[in-house]
C-alpha positions as CSV (number, residue, x, y, z in Angstrom):
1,X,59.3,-28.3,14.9
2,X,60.0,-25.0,16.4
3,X,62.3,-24.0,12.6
4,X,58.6,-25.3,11.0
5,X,56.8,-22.8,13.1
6,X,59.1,-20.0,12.1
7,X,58.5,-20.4,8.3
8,X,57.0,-17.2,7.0
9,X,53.1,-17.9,6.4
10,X,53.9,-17.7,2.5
11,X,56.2,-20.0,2.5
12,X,54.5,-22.6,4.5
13,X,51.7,-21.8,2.1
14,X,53.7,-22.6,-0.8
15,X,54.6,-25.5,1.1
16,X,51.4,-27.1,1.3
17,X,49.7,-26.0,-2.5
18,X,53.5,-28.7,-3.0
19,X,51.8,-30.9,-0.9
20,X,48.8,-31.5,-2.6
21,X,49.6,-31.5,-5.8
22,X,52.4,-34.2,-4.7
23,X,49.6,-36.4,-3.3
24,X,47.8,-35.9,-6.6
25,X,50.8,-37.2,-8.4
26,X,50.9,-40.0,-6.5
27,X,47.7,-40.7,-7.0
28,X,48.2,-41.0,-10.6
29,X,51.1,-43.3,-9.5
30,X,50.0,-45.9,-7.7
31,X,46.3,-46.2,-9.5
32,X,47.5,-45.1,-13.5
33,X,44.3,-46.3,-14.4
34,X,42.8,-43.7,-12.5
35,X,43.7,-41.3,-15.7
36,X,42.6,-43.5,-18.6
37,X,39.0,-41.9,-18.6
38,X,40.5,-38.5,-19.4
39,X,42.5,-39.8,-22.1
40,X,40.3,-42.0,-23.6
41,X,37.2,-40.0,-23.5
42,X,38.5,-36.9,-25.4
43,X,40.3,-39.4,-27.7
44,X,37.1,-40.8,-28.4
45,X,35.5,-38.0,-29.3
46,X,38.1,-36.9,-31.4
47,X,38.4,-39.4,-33.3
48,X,34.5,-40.0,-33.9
49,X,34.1,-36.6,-34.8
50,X,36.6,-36.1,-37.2
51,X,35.7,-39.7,-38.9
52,X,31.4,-37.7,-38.9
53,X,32.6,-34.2,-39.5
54,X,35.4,-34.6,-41.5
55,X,34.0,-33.7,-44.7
56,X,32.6,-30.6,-43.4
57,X,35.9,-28.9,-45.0
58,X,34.6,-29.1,-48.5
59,X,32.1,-26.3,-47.5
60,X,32.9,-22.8,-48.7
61,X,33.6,-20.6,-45.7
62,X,35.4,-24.0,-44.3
63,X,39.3,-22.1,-44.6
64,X,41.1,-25.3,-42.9
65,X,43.4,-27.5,-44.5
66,X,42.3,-31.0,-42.4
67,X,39.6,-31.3,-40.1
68,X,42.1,-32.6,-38.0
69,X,43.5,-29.2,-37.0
70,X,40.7,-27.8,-36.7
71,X,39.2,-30.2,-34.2
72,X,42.2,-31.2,-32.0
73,X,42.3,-27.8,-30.2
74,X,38.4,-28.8,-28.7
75,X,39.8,-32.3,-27.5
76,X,42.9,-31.2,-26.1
77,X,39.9,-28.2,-23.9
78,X,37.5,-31.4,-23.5
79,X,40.3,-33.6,-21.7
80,X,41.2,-30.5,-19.9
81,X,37.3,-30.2,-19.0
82,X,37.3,-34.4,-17.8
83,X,40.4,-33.8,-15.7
84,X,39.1,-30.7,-13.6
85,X,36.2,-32.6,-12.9
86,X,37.5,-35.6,-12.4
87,X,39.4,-33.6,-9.4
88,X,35.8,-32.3,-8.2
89,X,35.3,-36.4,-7.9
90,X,38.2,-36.8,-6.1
91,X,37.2,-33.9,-3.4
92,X,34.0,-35.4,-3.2
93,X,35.5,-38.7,-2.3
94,X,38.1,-37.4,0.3
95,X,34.8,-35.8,1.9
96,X,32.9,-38.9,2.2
97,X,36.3,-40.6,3.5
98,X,36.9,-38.0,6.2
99,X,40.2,-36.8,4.9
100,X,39.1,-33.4,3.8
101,X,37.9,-32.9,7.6
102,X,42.1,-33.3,8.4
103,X,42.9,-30.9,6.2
104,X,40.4,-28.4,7.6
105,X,41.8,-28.7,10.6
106,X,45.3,-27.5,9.9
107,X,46.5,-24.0,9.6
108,X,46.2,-23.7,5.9
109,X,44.0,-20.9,5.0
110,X,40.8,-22.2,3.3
111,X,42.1,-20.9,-0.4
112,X,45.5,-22.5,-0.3
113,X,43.7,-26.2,0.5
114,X,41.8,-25.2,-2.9
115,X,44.4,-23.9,-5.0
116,X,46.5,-27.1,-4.0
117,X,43.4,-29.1,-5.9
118,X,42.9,-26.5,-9.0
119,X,46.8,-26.5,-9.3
120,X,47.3,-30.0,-9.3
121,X,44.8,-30.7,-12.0
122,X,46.1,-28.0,-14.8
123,X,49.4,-30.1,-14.6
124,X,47.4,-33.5,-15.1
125,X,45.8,-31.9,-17.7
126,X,48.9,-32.3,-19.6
127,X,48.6,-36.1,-19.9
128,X,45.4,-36.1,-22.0
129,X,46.4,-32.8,-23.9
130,X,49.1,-34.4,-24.9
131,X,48.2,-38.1,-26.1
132,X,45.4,-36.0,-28.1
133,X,47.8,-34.1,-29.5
134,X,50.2,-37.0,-30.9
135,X,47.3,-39.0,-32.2
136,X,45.8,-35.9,-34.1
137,X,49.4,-35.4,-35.5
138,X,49.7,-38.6,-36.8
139,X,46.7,-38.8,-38.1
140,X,47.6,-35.3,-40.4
141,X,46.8,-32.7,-38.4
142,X,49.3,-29.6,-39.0
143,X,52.1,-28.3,-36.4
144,X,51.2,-25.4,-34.7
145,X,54.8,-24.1,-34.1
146,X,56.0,-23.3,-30.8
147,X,53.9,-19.9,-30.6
148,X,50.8,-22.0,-31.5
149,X,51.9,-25.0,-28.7
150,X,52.2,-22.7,-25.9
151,X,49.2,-21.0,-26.2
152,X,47.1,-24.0,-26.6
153,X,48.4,-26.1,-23.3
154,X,48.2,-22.8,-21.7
155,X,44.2,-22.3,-22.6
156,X,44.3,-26.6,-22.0
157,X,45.9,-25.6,-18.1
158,X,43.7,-22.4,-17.4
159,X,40.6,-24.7,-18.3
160,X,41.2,-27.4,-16.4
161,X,41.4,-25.2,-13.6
162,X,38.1,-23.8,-14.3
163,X,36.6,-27.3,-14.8
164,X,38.3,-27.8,-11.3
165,X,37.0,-25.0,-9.4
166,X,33.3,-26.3,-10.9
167,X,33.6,-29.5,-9.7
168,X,35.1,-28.6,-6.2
169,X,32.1,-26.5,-5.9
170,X,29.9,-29.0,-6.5
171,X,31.3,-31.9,-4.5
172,X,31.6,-29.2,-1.8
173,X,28.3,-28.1,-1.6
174,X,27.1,-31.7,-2.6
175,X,29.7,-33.9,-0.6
176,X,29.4,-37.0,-2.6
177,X,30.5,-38.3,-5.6
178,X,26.9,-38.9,-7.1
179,X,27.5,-34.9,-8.1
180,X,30.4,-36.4,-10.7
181,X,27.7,-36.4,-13.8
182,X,26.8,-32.8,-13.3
183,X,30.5,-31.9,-13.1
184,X,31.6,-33.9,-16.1
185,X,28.1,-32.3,-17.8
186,X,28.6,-29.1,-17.5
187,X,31.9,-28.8,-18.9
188,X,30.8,-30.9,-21.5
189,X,28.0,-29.1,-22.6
190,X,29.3,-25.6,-22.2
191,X,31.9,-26.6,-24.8
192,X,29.5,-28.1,-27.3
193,X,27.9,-24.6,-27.4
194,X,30.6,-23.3,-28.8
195,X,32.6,-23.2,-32.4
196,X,34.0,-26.6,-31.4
197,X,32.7,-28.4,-34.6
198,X,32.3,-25.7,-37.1
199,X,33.0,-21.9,-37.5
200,X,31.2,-19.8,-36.7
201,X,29.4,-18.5,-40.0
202,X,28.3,-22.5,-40.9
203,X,26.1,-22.6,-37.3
204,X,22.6,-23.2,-37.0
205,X,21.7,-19.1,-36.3
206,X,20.4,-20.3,-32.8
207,X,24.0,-22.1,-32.3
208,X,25.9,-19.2,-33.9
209,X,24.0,-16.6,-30.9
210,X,24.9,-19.1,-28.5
211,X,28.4,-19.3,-29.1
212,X,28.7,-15.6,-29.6
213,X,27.9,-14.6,-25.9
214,X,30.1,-18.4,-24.6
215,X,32.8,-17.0,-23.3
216,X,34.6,-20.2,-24.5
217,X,34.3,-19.7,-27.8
218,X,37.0,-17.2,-27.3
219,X,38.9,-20.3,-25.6
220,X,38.7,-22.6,-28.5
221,X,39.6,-20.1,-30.8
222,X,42.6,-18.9,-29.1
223,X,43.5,-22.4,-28.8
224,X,42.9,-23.0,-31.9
225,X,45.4,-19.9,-34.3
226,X,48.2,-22.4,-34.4
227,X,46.7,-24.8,-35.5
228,X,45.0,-23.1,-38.4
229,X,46.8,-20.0,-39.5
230,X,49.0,-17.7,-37.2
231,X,49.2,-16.3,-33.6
232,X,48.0,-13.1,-32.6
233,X,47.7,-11.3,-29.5
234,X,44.3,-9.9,-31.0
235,X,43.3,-13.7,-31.1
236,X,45.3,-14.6,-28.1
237,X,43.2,-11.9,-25.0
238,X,39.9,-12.6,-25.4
239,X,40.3,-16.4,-24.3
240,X,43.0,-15.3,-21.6
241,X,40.3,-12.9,-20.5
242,X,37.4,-15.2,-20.6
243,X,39.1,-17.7,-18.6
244,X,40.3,-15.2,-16.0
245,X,36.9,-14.2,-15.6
246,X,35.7,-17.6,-15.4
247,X,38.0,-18.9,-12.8
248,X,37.5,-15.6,-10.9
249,X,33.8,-16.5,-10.8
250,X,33.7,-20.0,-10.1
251,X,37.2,-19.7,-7.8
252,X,35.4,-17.4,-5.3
253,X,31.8,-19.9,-6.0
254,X,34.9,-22.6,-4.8
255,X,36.1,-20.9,-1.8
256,X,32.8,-19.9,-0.4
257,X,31.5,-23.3,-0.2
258,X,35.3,-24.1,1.1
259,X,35.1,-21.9,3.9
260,X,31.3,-22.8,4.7
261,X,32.4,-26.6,5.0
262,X,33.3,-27.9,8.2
263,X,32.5,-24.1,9.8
Protein backbone atom coordinates (compact mmCIF):
# COMPACT_ATOMS: atom_id res chain seq x y z
CA UNK A 1 0.00 0.00 0.00
CA UNK A 2 2.50 2.46 1.19
CA UNK A 3 4.70 1.73 -2.64
CA UNK A 4 0.89 2.55 -4.19
CA UNK A 5 0.82 5.72 -2.26
CA UNK A 6 4.16 6.80 -3.51
CA UNK A 7 3.33 6.50 -7.35
CA UNK A 8 3.77 9.86 -8.93
CA UNK A 9 0.08 11.29 -9.49
CA UNK A 10 0.66 10.75 -13.32
CA UNK A 11 1.37 7.51 -13.17
CA UNK A 12 -1.35 6.45 -10.87
CA UNK A 13 -3.39 8.48 -13.45
CA UNK A 14 -2.32 6.47 -16.19
CA UNK A 15 -3.05 3.68 -14.08
CA UNK A 16 -6.57 4.17 -13.74
CA UNK A 17 -7.55 5.61 -17.61
CA UNK A 18 -5.88 1.28 -17.86
CA UNK A 19 -8.33 0.50 -15.56
CA UNK A 20 -11.31 1.53 -17.24
CA UNK A 21 -10.73 0.88 -20.39
CA UNK A 22 -9.80 -2.86 -19.10
CA UNK A 23 -13.30 -3.08 -17.46
CA UNK A 24 -14.64 -1.98 -20.81
CA UNK A 25 -12.86 -4.78 -22.52
CA UNK A 26 -14.30 -7.07 -20.33
CA UNK A 27 -17.31 -5.96 -20.81
CA UNK A 28 -17.25 -6.76 -24.39
CA UNK A 29 -15.94 -10.17 -23.06
CA UNK A 30 -18.24 -11.62 -21.06
CA UNK A 31 -21.54 -10.01 -22.85
CA UNK A 32 -20.15 -10.03 -26.94
CA UNK A 33 -23.49 -9.43 -27.66
CA UNK A 34 -23.31 -6.25 -26.04
CA UNK A 35 -21.42 -5.00 -29.47
CA UNK A 36 -23.55 -6.47 -32.20
CA UNK A 37 -25.81 -3.20 -32.35
CA UNK A 38 -22.72 -1.21 -33.41
CA UNK A 39 -21.81 -3.57 -35.93
CA UNK A 40 -24.95 -4.43 -37.27
CA UNK A 41 -26.45 -1.06 -37.44
CA UNK A 42 -23.78 0.73 -39.60
CA UNK A 43 -23.70 -2.49 -41.64
CA UNK A 44 -27.14 -2.02 -42.17
CA UNK A 45 -27.05 1.12 -43.41
CA UNK A 46 -24.41 0.43 -45.52
CA UNK A 47 -25.50 -2.01 -47.23
CA UNK A 48 -29.12 -0.41 -47.78
CA UNK A 49 -27.73 2.64 -48.98
CA UNK A 50 -25.47 1.47 -51.39
CA UNK A 51 -28.19 -1.21 -52.79
CA UNK A 52 -30.75 2.75 -52.99
CA UNK A 53 -27.91 5.03 -53.86
CA UNK A 54 -25.84 3.06 -55.81
CA UNK A 55 -26.68 4.26 -59.08
CA UNK A 56 -26.09 7.75 -58.07
CA UNK A 57 -22.45 7.27 -59.77
CA UNK A 58 -23.83 7.52 -63.32
CA UNK A 59 -24.40 11.27 -62.57
CA UNK A 60 -21.87 13.73 -64.08
CA UNK A 61 -19.96 15.42 -61.27
CA UNK A 62 -20.27 11.67 -59.53
CA UNK A 63 -15.95 11.18 -60.01
CA UNK A 64 -16.11 7.64 -58.01
CA UNK A 65 -15.42 4.39 -59.37
CA UNK A 66 -18.14 2.26 -57.00
CA UNK A 67 -20.46 3.67 -54.71
CA UNK A 68 -19.00 1.37 -52.43
CA UNK A 69 -15.89 3.58 -51.77
CA UNK A 70 -17.54 6.25 -51.59
CA UNK A 71 -19.97 5.30 -48.90
CA UNK A 72 -17.86 2.91 -46.57
CA UNK A 73 -15.91 5.86 -45.10
CA UNK A 74 -19.63 7.26 -43.56
CA UNK A 75 -20.31 3.67 -42.04
CA UNK A 76 -17.04 3.11 -40.71
CA UNK A 77 -17.84 7.31 -38.83
CA UNK A 78 -21.59 5.99 -38.13
CA UNK A 79 -20.35 2.83 -36.16
CA UNK A 80 -17.85 5.11 -34.61
CA UNK A 81 -20.93 7.47 -33.75
CA UNK A 82 -23.13 4.06 -32.19
CA UNK A 83 -20.18 3.06 -30.18
CA UNK A 84 -19.42 6.51 -28.39
CA UNK A 85 -22.88 6.58 -27.52
CA UNK A 86 -23.37 3.35 -26.71
CA UNK A 87 -20.60 4.34 -23.88
CA UNK A 88 -22.90 7.44 -22.86
CA UNK A 89 -25.51 4.30 -22.19
CA UNK A 90 -23.24 2.49 -20.35
CA UNK A 91 -22.33 5.66 -17.96
CA UNK A 92 -25.86 6.19 -17.58
CA UNK A 93 -26.34 2.67 -16.36
CA UNK A 94 -23.31 2.58 -13.88
CA UNK A 95 -25.18 5.84 -12.53
CA UNK A 96 -28.47 4.29 -11.98
CA UNK A 97 -26.47 1.14 -10.44
CA UNK A 98 -24.39 3.20 -8.03
CA UNK A 99 -21.04 2.30 -9.39
CA UNK A 100 -20.19 5.66 -10.80
CA UNK A 101 -20.73 7.04 -7.10
CA UNK A 102 -17.45 4.48 -6.18
CA UNK A 103 -15.50 5.90 -8.59
CA UNK A 104 -16.24 9.51 -7.44
CA UNK A 105 -15.10 8.68 -4.42
CA UNK A 106 -11.52 7.78 -5.23
CA UNK A 107 -8.66 10.04 -5.75
CA UNK A 108 -8.91 10.18 -9.45
CA UNK A 109 -9.36 13.58 -10.69
CA UNK A 110 -12.74 14.09 -12.24
CA UNK A 111 -11.14 14.17 -16.05
CA UNK A 112 -9.14 11.04 -15.80
CA UNK A 113 -12.54 8.98 -14.67
CA UNK A 114 -13.81 10.53 -18.13
CA UNK A 115 -10.98 10.08 -20.39
CA UNK A 116 -10.92 6.32 -19.09
CA UNK A 117 -14.68 6.15 -20.77
CA UNK A 118 -13.79 8.33 -24.07
CA UNK A 119 -10.55 6.31 -24.36
CA UNK A 120 -11.99 3.07 -24.01
CA UNK A 121 -14.61 3.64 -26.76
CA UNK A 122 -12.16 4.92 -29.68
CA UNK A 123 -10.50 1.40 -29.28
CA UNK A 124 -14.03 -0.39 -29.53
CA UNK A 125 -14.61 1.52 -32.25
CA UNK A 126 -12.30 -0.59 -34.06
CA UNK A 127 -14.61 -3.58 -34.03
CA UNK A 128 -17.42 -2.05 -36.23
CA UNK A 129 -14.85 0.05 -38.32
CA UNK A 130 -13.51 -2.86 -39.20
CA UNK A 131 -16.30 -5.59 -40.04
CA UNK A 132 -17.63 -2.45 -42.24
CA UNK A 133 -14.64 -2.28 -43.78
CA UNK A 134 -14.19 -6.17 -44.90
CA UNK A 135 -17.81 -6.37 -46.08
CA UNK A 136 -17.46 -3.07 -48.27
CA UNK A 137 -14.21 -4.76 -49.63
CA UNK A 138 -15.75 -7.69 -50.69
CA UNK A 139 -18.41 -6.32 -51.95
CA UNK A 140 -15.91 -4.02 -54.55
CA UNK A 141 -15.07 -1.28 -52.79
CA UNK A 142 -11.32 -0.03 -53.62
CA UNK A 143 -8.19 -0.31 -51.18
CA UNK A 144 -7.32 2.75 -49.76
CA UNK A 145 -3.50 1.92 -49.26
CA UNK A 146 -1.96 2.24 -45.97
CA UNK A 147 -1.85 6.24 -46.10
CA UNK A 148 -5.65 6.10 -46.89
CA UNK A 149 -6.22 3.13 -43.80
CA UNK A 150 -4.59 5.21 -41.21
CA UNK A 151 -6.20 8.19 -41.71
CA UNK A 152 -9.63 6.75 -41.87
CA UNK A 153 -9.50 4.60 -38.34
CA UNK A 154 -7.83 7.58 -37.04
CA UNK A 155 -11.03 10.10 -38.07
CA UNK A 156 -13.19 6.51 -37.00
CA UNK A 157 -11.21 6.80 -33.27
CA UNK A 158 -11.33 10.69 -32.85
CA UNK A 159 -15.13 10.34 -33.60
CA UNK A 160 -16.00 7.90 -31.38
CA UNK A 161 -14.57 9.91 -28.86
CA UNK A 162 -16.62 12.85 -29.70
CA UNK A 163 -19.82 10.64 -29.84
CA UNK A 164 -18.45 9.55 -26.28
CA UNK A 165 -18.00 12.74 -24.73
CA UNK A 166 -21.86 13.62 -26.08
CA UNK A 167 -23.23 10.84 -24.63
CA UNK A 168 -21.40 11.04 -21.17
CA UNK A 169 -22.83 14.43 -21.12
CA UNK A 170 -26.01 13.54 -21.57
CA UNK A 171 -26.30 10.47 -19.29
CA UNK A 172 -24.46 12.73 -16.81
CA UNK A 173 -26.65 15.45 -16.77
CA UNK A 174 -29.68 13.09 -17.42
CA UNK A 175 -28.59 9.98 -15.19
CA UNK A 176 -30.53 7.40 -16.94
CA UNK A 177 -30.45 5.45 -19.76
CA UNK A 178 -33.90 6.75 -21.24
CA UNK A 179 -31.27 9.68 -22.59
CA UNK A 180 -29.72 6.66 -25.02
CA UNK A 181 -32.17 7.88 -28.16
CA UNK A 182 -30.92 11.43 -27.93
CA UNK A 183 -27.34 10.27 -27.86
CA UNK A 184 -27.62 7.67 -30.63
CA UNK A 185 -29.72 10.78 -32.53
CA UNK A 186 -27.59 13.26 -32.45
CA UNK A 187 -24.67 11.62 -33.87
CA UNK A 188 -26.81 10.23 -36.25
CA UNK A 189 -28.31 13.17 -37.53
CA UNK A 190 -25.31 15.42 -37.43
CA UNK A 191 -23.79 12.98 -39.96
CA UNK A 192 -26.68 12.78 -42.30
CA UNK A 193 -26.18 16.58 -42.69
CA UNK A 194 -23.22 16.10 -44.23
CA UNK A 195 -21.68 14.86 -47.84
CA UNK A 196 -22.24 11.29 -46.54
CA UNK A 197 -24.49 10.19 -49.48
CA UNK A 198 -23.47 12.49 -52.28
CA UNK A 199 -20.84 15.26 -53.01
CA UNK A 200 -21.19 18.12 -52.44
CA UNK A 201 -22.13 19.89 -55.82
CA UNK A 202 -25.27 17.02 -56.32
CA UNK A 203 -27.01 18.44 -52.76
CA UNK A 204 -30.28 19.89 -52.53
CA UNK A 205 -28.81 23.80 -52.17
CA UNK A 206 -30.37 23.84 -48.54
CA UNK A 207 -28.29 20.34 -47.86
CA UNK A 208 -25.20 21.64 -49.74
CA UNK A 209 -25.30 25.15 -47.01
CA UNK A 210 -25.84 22.71 -44.36
CA UNK A 211 -22.98 20.63 -44.86
CA UNK A 212 -20.77 23.48 -45.77
CA UNK A 213 -20.72 25.01 -42.19
CA UNK A 214 -20.91 20.83 -40.46
CA UNK A 215 -17.78 20.60 -39.27
CA UNK A 216 -18.05 16.93 -40.15
CA UNK A 217 -18.17 17.27 -43.54
CA UNK A 218 -14.48 17.91 -43.25
CA UNK A 219 -14.50 14.38 -41.29
CA UNK A 220 -16.07 12.33 -43.91
CA UNK A 221 -14.05 13.77 -46.39
CA UNK A 222 -10.79 13.34 -44.84
CA UNK A 223 -11.96 9.87 -44.20
CA UNK A 224 -12.86 9.50 -47.21
CA UNK A 225 -9.18 10.46 -49.83
CA UNK A 226 -8.14 6.89 -49.78
CA UNK A 227 -10.82 5.61 -50.65
CA UNK A 228 -11.45 7.76 -53.69
CA UNK A 229 -8.25 9.27 -55.08
CA UNK A 230 -5.13 10.20 -52.94
CA UNK A 231 -4.06 11.58 -49.43
CA UNK A 232 -3.30 14.94 -48.80
CA UNK A 233 -2.48 16.86 -45.90
CA UNK A 234 -4.58 19.74 -47.46
CA UNK A 235 -7.44 17.11 -47.23
CA UNK A 236 -6.22 15.52 -44.15
CA UNK A 237 -6.35 19.10 -41.34
CA UNK A 238 -9.53 20.27 -41.76
CA UNK A 239 -11.21 17.04 -40.31
CA UNK A 240 -8.21 16.70 -37.64
CA UNK A 241 -9.15 20.28 -36.85
CA UNK A 242 -12.88 19.87 -36.69
CA UNK A 243 -12.62 17.03 -34.51
CA UNK A 244 -10.20 18.68 -32.16
CA UNK A 245 -12.52 21.39 -31.81
CA UNK A 246 -15.35 19.23 -31.32
CA UNK A 247 -14.01 17.07 -28.58
CA UNK A 248 -12.55 20.27 -27.04
CA UNK A 249 -16.13 21.55 -26.88
CA UNK A 250 -18.09 18.70 -25.85
CA UNK A 251 -14.93 17.27 -23.62
CA UNK A 252 -15.12 20.32 -21.29
CA UNK A 253 -19.50 20.11 -21.82
CA UNK A 254 -18.24 16.31 -20.31
CA UNK A 255 -16.24 17.29 -17.50
CA UNK A 256 -18.41 20.00 -16.21
CA UNK A 257 -21.36 17.92 -15.71
CA UNK A 258 -18.47 15.33 -14.32
CA UNK A 259 -17.30 17.48 -11.73
CA UNK A 260 -21.03 18.87 -10.93
CA UNK A 261 -22.16 15.08 -10.29
CA UNK A 262 -21.93 13.78 -6.98
CA UNK A 263 -20.49 17.51 -5.65
Amino acid sequence: MEAVAQLPAWRANLATIAALISRAKNELLRVPGAAIPGVLAPTIFFLGLNGVFGALTQLRGFEVGTYESFIVPVSMLQGAGFTGAAAGVNLARDIEQGWLDRLLVSPAPRWVLLAGTVLAASARATIPATFVLAIALLLGAGWPGLDGLVVAYLMVAAMAAVAACWGSMLALRFKSQSAAPLMQAGMMGVILLTTAYAPLALLQPWLADVARVNPLTDVIEAARQGFVGSVSWADTWPGLLALAALLALLGALALREMRRTGA
